[in-house]
C-alpha positions as CSV (number, residue, x, y, z in Angstrom):
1,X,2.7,11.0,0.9
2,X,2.4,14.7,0.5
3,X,4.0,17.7,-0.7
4,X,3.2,21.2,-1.6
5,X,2.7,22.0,-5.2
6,X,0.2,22.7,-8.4
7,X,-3.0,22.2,-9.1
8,X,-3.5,21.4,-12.5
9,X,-0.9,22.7,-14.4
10,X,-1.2,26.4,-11.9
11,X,1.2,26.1,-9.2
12,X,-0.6,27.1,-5.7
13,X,2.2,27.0,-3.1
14,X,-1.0,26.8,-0.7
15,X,-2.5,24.1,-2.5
16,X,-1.3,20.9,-1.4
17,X,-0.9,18.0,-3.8
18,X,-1.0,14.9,-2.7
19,X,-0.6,11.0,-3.3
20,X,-1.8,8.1,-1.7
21,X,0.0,4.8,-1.2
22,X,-2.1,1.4,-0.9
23,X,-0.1,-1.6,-0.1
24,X,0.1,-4.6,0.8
25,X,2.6,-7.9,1.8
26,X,2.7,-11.5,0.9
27,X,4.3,-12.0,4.5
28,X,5.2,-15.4,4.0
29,X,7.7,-14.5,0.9
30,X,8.3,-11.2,1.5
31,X,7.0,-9.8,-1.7
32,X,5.4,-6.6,-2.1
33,X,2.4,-4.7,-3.9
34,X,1.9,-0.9,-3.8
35,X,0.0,1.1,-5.7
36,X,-0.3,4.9,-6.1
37,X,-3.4,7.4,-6.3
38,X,-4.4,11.0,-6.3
39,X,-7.3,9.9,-4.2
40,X,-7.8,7.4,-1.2
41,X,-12.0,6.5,-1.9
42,X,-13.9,3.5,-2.1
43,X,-12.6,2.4,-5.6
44,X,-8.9,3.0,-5.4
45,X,-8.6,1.0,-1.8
46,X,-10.9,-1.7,-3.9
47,X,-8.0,-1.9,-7.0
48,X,-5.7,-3.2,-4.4
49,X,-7.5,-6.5,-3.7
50,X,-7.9,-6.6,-7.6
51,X,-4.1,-6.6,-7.7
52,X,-3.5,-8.8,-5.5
53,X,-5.9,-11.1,-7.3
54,X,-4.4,-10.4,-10.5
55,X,-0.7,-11.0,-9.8
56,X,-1.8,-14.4,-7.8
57,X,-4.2,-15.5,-10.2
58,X,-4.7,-19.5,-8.6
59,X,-5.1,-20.0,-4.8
60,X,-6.7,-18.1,-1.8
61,X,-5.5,-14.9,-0.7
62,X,-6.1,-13.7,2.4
63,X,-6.2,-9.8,3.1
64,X,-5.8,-8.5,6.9
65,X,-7.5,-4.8,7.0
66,X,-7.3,-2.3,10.0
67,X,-10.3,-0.9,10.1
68,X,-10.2,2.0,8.1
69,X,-14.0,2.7,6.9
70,X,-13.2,2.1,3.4
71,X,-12.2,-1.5,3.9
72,X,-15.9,-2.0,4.5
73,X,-17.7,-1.2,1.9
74,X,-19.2,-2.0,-2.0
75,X,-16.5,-1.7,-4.0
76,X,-14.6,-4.2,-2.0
77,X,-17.5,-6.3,-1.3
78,X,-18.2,-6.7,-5.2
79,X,-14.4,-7.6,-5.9
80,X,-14.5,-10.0,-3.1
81,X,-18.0,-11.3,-4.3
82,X,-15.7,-11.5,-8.1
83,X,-13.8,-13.7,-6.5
84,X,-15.7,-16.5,-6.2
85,X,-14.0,-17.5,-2.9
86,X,-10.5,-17.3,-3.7
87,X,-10.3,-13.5,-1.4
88,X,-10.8,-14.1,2.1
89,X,-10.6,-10.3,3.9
90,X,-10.4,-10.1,7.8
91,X,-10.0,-7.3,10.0
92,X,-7.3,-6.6,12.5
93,X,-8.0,-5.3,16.0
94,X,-8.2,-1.8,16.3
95,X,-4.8,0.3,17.1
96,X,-2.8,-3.0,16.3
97,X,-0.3,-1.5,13.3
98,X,2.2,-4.4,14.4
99,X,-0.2,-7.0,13.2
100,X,-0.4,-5.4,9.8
101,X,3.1,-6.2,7.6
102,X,2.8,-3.6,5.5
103,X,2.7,-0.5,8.1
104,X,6.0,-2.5,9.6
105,X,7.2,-1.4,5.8
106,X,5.7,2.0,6.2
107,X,7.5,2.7,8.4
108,X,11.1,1.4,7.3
109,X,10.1,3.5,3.6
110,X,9.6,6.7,6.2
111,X,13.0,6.5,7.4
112,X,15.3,5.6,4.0
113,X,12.8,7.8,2.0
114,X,11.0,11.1,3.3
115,X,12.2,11.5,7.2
116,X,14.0,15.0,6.7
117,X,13.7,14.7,3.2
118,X,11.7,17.9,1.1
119,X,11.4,16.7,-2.2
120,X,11.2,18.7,-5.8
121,X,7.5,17.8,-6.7
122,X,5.2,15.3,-6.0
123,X,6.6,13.2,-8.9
124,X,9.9,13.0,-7.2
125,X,8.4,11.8,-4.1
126,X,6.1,8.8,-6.3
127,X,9.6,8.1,-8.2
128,X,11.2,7.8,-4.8
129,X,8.3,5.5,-3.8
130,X,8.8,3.0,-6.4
131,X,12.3,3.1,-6.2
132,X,12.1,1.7,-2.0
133,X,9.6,-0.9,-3.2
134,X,11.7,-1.9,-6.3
135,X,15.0,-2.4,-4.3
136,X,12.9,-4.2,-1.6
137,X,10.9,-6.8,-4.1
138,X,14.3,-7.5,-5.3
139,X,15.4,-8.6,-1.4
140,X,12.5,-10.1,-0.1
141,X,14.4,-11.3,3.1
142,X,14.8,-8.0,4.2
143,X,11.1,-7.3,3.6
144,X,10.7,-10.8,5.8
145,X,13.1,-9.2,8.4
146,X,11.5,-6.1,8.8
147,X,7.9,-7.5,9.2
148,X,9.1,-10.8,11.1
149,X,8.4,-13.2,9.2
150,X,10.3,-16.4,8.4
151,X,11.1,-18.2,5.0
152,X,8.5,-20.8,4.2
């Protein structure tokens, strides 16, 4: 997600402002989890196993990563270590976005949301974000349809 805009409170058409989406998919029911950040590091890609931990809070959960180098690292080792076994994190062959659910969402939320779309401000395009996510949470069978998978 990115659009042009301020700095600060100082806008700088040249500037660009930007947001990050981490997410992820329970693909067996369809449900989904994003979060949004001003920055993509270490730590924020590490809150989203924390998430995932915290809204499932009994159980294993079991994380497919591409291989992005800040899958591998510290922070996500430490919350994984937290865990105390209930986080299992593997890694998906390289250049395989079809085996990831959540880039099958991606790229549905790039069609209904920014494809051809030029939006206000950056809040605009996060409100937008949550909106897509909302209305899908609330129909997890078309979150199931659009990454394949089939009601357990």
């Amino acid at each position: 997600m990115e659009t042009q805009g301020a700095a600060g409170d100082d806008p700088n058409p040249l500037q660009p402002t930007r947001r990050y989406g981490l997410g992820a998919v329970n693909w067996p029911n369809g449900e989904t989890l994003v979060l949004t950040r001003h920055h993509k590091r270490r730590r924020e890609v590490a809150e989203l196993p924390e998430a995932i931990l915290e809204k499932h809070p009994t159980g294993t959960a079991y994380i497919g990563w591409d291989n992005a180098s800040t899958h591998e690292d510290d922070e996500v080792e430490a919350v994984s270590r937290a865990a105390a076994g209930r986080l299992v994190l593997f890694s998906l062959p390289t250049c395989s976005p079809w085996l990831n659910p959540i880039e099958m969402l991606w790229r549905q939320f790039r069609r209904e949301v920014t494809h051809c779309e030029l939006f206000a401000n950056i809040e605009a395009l996060v409100e937008a974000t949550r909106a897509f996510f909302g209305r899908y949470n609330r129909s997890p069978g078309s979150v199931r349809s659009i990454t394949g998978a089939h009601a357990t």
